[in-house]
Structures are given as C-alpha cells and as structure tokens.
PyMOL commands that place a pseudoatom at each C-alpha (Angstrom):
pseudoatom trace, name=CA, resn=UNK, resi=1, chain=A, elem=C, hetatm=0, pos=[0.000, 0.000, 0.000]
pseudoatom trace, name=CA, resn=UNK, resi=2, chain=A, elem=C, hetatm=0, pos=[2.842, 2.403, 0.789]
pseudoatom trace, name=CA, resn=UNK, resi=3, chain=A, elem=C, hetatm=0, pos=[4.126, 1.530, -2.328]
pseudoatom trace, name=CA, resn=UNK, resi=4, chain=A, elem=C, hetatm=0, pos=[1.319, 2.588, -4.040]
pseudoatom trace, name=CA, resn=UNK, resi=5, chain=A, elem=C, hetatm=0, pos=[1.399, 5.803, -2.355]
pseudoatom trace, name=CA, resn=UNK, resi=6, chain=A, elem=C, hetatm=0, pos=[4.850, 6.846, -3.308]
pseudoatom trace, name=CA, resn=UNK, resi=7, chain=A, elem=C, hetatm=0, pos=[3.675, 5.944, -7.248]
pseudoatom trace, name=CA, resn=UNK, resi=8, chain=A, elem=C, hetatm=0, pos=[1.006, 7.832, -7.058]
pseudoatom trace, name=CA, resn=UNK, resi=9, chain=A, elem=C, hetatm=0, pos=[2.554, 10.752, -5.674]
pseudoatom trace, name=CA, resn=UNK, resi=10, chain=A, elem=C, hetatm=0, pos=[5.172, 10.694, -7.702]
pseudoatom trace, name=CA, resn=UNK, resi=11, chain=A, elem=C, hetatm=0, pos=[3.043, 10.427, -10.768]
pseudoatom trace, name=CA, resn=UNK, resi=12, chain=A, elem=C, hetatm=0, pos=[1.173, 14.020, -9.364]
pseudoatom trace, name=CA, resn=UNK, resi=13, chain=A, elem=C, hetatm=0, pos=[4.775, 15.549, -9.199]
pseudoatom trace, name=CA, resn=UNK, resi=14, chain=A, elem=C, hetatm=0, pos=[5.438, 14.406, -12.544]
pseudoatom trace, name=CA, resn=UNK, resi=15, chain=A, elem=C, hetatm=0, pos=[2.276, 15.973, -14.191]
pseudoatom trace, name=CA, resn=UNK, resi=16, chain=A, elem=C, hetatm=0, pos=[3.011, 18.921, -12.484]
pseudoatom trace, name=CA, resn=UNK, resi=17, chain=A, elem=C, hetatm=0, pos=[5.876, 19.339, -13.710]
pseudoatom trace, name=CA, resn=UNK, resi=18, chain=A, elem=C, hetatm=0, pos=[5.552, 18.493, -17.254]
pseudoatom trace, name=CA, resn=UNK, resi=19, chain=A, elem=C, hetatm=0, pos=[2.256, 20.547, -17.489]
pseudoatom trace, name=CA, resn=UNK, resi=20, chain=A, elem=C, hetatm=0, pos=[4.486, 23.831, -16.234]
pseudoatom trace, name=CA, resn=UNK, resi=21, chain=A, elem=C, hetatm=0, pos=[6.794, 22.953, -18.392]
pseudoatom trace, name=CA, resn=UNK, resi=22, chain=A, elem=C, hetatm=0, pos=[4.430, 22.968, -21.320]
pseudoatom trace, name=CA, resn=UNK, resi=23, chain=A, elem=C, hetatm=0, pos=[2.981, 26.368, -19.948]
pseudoatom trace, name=CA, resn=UNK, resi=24, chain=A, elem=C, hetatm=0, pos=[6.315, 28.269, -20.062]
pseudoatom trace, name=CA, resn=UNK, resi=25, chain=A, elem=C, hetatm=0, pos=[7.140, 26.523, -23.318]
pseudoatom trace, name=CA, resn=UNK, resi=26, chain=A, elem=C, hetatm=0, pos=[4.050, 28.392, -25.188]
pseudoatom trace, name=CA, resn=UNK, resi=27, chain=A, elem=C, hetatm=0, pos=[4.470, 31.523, -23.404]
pseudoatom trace, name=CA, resn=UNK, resi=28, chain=A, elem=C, hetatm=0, pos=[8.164, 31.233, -24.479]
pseudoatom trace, name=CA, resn=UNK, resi=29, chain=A, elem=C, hetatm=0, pos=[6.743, 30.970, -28.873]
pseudoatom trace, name=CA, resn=UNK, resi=30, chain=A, elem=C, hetatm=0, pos=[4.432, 34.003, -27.474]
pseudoatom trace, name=CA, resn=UNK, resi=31, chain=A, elem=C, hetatm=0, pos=[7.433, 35.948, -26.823]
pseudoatom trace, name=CA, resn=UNK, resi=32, chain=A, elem=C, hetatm=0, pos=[8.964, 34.483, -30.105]
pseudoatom trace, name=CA, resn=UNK, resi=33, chain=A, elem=C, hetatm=0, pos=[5.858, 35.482, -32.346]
pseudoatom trace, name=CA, resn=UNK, resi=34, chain=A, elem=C, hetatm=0, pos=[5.649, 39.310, -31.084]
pseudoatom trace, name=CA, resn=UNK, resi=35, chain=A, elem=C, hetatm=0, pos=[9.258, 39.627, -30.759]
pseudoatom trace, name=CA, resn=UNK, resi=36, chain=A, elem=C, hetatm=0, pos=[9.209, 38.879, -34.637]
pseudoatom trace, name=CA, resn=UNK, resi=37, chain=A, elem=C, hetatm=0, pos=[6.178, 41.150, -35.195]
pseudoatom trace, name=CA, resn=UNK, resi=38, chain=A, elem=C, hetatm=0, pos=[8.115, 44.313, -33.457]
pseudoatom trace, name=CA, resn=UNK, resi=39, chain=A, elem=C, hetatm=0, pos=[10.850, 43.137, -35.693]
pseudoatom trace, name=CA, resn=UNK, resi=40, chain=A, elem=C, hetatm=0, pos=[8.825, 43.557, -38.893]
pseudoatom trace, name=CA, resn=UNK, resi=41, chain=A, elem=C, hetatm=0, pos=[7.502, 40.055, -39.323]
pseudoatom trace, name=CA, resn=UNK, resi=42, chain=A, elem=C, hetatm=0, pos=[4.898, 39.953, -42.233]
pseudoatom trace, name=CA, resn=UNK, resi=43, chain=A, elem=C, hetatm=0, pos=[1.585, 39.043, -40.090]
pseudoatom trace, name=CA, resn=UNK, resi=44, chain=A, elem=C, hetatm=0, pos=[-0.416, 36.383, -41.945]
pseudoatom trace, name=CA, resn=UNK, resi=45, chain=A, elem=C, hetatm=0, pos=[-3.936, 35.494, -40.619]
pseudoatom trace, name=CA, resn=UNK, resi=46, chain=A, elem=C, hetatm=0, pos=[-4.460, 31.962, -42.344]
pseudoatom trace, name=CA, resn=UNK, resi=47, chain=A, elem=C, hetatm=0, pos=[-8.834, 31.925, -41.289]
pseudoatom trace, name=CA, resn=UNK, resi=48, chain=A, elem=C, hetatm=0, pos=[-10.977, 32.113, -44.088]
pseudoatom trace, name=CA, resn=UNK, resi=49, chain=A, elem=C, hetatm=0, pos=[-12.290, 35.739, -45.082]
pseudoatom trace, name=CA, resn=UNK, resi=50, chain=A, elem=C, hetatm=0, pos=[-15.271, 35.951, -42.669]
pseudoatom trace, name=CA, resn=UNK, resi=51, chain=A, elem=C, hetatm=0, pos=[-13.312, 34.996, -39.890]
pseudoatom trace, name=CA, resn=UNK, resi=52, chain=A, elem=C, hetatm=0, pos=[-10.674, 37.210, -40.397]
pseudoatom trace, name=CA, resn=UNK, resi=53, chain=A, elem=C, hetatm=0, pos=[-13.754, 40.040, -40.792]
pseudoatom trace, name=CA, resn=UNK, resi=54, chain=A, elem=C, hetatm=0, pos=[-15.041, 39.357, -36.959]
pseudoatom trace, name=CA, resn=UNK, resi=55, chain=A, elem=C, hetatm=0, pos=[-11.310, 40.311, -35.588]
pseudoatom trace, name=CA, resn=UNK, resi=56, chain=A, elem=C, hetatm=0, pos=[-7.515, 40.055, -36.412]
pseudoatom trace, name=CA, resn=UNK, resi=57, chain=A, elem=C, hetatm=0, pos=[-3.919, 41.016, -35.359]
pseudoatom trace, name=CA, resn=UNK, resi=58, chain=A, elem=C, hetatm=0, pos=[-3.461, 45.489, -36.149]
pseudoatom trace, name=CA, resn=UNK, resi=59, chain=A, elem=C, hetatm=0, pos=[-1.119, 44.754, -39.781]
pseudoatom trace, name=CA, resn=UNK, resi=60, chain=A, elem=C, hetatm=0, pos=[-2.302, 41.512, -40.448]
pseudoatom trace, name=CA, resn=UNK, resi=61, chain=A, elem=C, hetatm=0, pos=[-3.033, 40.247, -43.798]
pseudoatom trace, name=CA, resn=UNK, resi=62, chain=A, elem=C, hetatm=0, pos=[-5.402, 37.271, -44.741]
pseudoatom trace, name=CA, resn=UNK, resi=63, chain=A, elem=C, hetatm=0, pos=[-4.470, 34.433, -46.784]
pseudoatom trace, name=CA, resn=UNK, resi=64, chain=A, elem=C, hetatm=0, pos=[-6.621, 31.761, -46.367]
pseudoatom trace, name=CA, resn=UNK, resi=65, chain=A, elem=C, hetatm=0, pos=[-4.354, 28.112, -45.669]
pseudoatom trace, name=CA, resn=UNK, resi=66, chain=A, elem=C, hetatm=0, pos=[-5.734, 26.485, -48.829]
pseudoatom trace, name=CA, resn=UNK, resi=67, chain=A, elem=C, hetatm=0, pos=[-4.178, 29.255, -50.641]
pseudoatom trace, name=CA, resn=UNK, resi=68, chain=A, elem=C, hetatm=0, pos=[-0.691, 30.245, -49.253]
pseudoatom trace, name=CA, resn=UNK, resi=69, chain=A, elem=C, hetatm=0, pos=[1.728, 28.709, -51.991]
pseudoatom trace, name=CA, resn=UNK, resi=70, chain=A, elem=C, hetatm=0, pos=[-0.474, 30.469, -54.511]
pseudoatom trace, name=CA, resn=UNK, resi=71, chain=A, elem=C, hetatm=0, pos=[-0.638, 33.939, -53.146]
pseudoatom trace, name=CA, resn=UNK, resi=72, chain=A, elem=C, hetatm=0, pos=[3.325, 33.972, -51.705]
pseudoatom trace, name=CA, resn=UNK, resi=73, chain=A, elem=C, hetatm=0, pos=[4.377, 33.203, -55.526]
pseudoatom trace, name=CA, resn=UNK, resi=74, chain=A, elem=C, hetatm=0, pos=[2.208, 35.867, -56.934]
pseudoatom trace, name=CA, resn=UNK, resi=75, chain=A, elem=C, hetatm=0, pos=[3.363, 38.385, -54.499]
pseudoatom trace, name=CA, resn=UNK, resi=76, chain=A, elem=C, hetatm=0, pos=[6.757, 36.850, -54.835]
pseudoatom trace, name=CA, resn=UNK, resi=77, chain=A, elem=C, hetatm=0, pos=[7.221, 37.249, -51.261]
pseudoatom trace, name=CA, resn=UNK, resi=78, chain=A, elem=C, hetatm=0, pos=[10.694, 36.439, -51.122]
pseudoatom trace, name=CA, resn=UNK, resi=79, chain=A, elem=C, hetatm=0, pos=[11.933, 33.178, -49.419]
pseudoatom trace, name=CA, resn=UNK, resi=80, chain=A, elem=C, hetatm=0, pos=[13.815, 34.911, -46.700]
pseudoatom trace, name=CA, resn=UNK, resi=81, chain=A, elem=C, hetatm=0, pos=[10.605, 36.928, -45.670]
pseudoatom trace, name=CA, resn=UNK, resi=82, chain=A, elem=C, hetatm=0, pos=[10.731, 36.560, -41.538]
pseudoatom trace, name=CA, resn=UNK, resi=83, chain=A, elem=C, hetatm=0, pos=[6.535, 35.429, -41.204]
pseudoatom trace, name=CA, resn=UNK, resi=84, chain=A, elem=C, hetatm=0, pos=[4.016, 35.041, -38.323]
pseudoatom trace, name=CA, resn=UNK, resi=85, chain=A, elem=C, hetatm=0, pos=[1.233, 32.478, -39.198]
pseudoatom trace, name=CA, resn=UNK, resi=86, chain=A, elem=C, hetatm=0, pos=[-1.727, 32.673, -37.166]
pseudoatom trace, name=CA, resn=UNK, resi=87, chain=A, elem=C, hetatm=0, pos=[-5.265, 31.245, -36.925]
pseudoatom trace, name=CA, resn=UNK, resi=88, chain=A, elem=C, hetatm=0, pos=[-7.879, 30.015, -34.510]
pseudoatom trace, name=CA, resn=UNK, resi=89, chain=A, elem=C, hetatm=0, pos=[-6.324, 26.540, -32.995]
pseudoatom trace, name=CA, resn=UNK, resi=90, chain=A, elem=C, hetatm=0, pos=[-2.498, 26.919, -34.485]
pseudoatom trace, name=CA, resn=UNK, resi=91, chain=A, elem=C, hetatm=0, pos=[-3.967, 23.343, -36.395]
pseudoatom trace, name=CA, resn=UNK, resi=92, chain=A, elem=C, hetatm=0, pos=[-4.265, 25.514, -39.657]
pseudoatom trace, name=CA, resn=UNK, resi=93, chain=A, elem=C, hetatm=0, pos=[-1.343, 27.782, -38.961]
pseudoatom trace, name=CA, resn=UNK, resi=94, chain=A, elem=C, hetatm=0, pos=[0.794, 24.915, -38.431]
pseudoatom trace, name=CA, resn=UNK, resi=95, chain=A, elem=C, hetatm=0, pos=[-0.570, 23.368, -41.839]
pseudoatom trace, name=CA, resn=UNK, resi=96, chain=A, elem=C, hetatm=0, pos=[0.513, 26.803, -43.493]
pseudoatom trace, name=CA, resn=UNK, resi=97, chain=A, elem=C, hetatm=0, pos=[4.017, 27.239, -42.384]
pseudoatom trace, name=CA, resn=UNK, resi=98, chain=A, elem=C, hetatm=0, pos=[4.602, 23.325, -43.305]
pseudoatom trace, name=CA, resn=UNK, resi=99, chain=A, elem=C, hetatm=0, pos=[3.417, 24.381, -47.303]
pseudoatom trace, name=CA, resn=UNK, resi=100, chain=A, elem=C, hetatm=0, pos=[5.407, 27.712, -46.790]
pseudoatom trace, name=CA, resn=UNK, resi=101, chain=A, elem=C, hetatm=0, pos=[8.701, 25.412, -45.595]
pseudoatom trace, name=CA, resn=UNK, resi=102, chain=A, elem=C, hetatm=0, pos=[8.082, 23.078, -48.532]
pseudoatom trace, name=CA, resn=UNK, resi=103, chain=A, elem=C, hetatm=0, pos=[8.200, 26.251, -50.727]
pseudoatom trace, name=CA, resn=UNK, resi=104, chain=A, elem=C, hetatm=0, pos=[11.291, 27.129, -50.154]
pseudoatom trace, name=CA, resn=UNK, resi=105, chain=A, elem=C, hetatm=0, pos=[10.446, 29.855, -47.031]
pseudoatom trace, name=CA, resn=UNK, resi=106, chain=A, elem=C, hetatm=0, pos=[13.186, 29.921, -44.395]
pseudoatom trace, name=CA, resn=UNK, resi=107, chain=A, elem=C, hetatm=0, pos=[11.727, 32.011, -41.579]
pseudoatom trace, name=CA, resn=UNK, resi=108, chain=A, elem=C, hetatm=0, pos=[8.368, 31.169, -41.007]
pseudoatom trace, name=CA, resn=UNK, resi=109, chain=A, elem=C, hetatm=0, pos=[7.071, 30.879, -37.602]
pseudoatom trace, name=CA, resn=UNK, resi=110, chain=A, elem=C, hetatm=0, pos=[3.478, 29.245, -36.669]
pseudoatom trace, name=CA, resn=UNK, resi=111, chain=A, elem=C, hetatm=0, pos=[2.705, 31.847, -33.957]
pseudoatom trace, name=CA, resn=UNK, resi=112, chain=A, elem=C, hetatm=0, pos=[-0.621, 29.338, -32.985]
pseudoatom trace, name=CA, resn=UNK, resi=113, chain=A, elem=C, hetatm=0, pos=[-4.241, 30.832, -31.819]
pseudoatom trace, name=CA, resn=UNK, resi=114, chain=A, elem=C, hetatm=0, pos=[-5.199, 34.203, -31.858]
pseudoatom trace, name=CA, resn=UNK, resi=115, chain=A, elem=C, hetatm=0, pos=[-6.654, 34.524, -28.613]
pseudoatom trace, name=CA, resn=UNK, resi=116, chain=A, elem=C, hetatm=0, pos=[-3.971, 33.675, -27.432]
pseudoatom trace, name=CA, resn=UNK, resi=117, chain=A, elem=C, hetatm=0, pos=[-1.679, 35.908, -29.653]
pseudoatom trace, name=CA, resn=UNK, resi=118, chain=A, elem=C, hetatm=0, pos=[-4.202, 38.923, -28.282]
pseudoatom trace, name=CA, resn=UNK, resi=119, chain=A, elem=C, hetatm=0, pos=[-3.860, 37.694, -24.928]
pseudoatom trace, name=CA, resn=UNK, resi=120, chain=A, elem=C, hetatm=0, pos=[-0.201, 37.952, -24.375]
pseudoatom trace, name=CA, resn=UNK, resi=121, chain=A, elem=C, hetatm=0, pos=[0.109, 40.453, -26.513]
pseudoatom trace, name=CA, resn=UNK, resi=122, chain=A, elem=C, hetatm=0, pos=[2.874, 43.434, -25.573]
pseudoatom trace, name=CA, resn=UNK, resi=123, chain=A, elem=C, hetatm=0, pos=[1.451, 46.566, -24.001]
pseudoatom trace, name=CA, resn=UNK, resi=124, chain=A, elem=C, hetatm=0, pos=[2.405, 48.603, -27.158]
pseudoatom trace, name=CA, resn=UNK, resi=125, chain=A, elem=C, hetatm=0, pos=[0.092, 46.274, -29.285]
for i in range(1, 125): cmd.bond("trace and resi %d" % i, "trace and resi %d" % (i + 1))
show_as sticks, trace
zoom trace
C-alpha cells in the first residue's frame, strides 16, 4: 500500500511538472511570435475571409491556408521573408508554415491561436 502511495505521488509531481513545463514553453513561442512582429515580421492570418472580418492582429493580412503557396508566388514574397502564421487553434497555422517550408520559405514561424496571440500580446500592441 505504501508503495502505491509513493507511485502515485510521484506520478502528481510528474504531471506537475511536465504541465508547467508545457505552460512556459508556449508563453516562451508568445514571446517568439511578437518579438518577430516588433521586428517587422509579415503578419499572416491563415482563417478564411469571414473569420478574419469578426477580428484580427493590427497589420495583419489574410491568406486563407488552402491558398498560401499560390498567393506567396504571386506576391513573390521572397523566401527569406521573416513570417508570423496565425489562426484560430495553431492546427491551420501549423498546416501553413509546413506548405510555406516546402516552398522554399526559411523564416516562417506558426505563432498558434489568436486569442492567445491577443492575450499575451505586448502593451504597445
């Protein structure tokens, strides 16, 4: 039984830990994503048009994910463009920077949700 105890408590400890760990690991890409957006970052919003409409990042532009590789290449964005992906999970985002990568694009950064994105953002934002 005492046994048991000292698993289980050790599995608490263990969850603990791991979960703050997890915490400070997205608040670190938070930094990372507005440190690149005070830096110059083009802003990319990867939602679909109405969802960009209800509320977005101030400088933001909207590129819907199905349409990235298109829309870069006509723009010829060049390949060594520093860029903050965004959308409503980071699922989509994520998607996006993966097509951008395979593209050629060497400084992309999925900067995840944008709730969260609004929520941490820097006082200046």
């Amino acid at each position: 039984m005492q046994f048991l105890k000292v698993i289980t408590g050790f599995a608490v400890t263990l969850l603990a830990v791991l979960s703050l760990q997890t915490s400070v690991q997205a608040a670190d890409e938070d930094n990372q994503a507005w440190q690149m957006i005070q830096d110059g970052a083009l802003i990319v919003d990867v939602r679909t048009p109405a969802e960009f409409a209800e509320g977005h990042l101030a400088d933001a532009i909207n590129i819907p994910v199905d349409q990235i590789a298109q829309v870069f290449a006509e723009r010829d964005i060049a390949k060594d463009t520093e860029v903050v992906l965004y959308c409503r999970s980071g699922n989509r985002s994520g998607k996006a920077q993966q097509t951008l990568i395979e593209q050629g694009y060497t400084h992309t950064f999925n900067g995840g949700a944008l709730e969260e994105l609004q929520r941490t953002a820097p006082a200046q934002q």
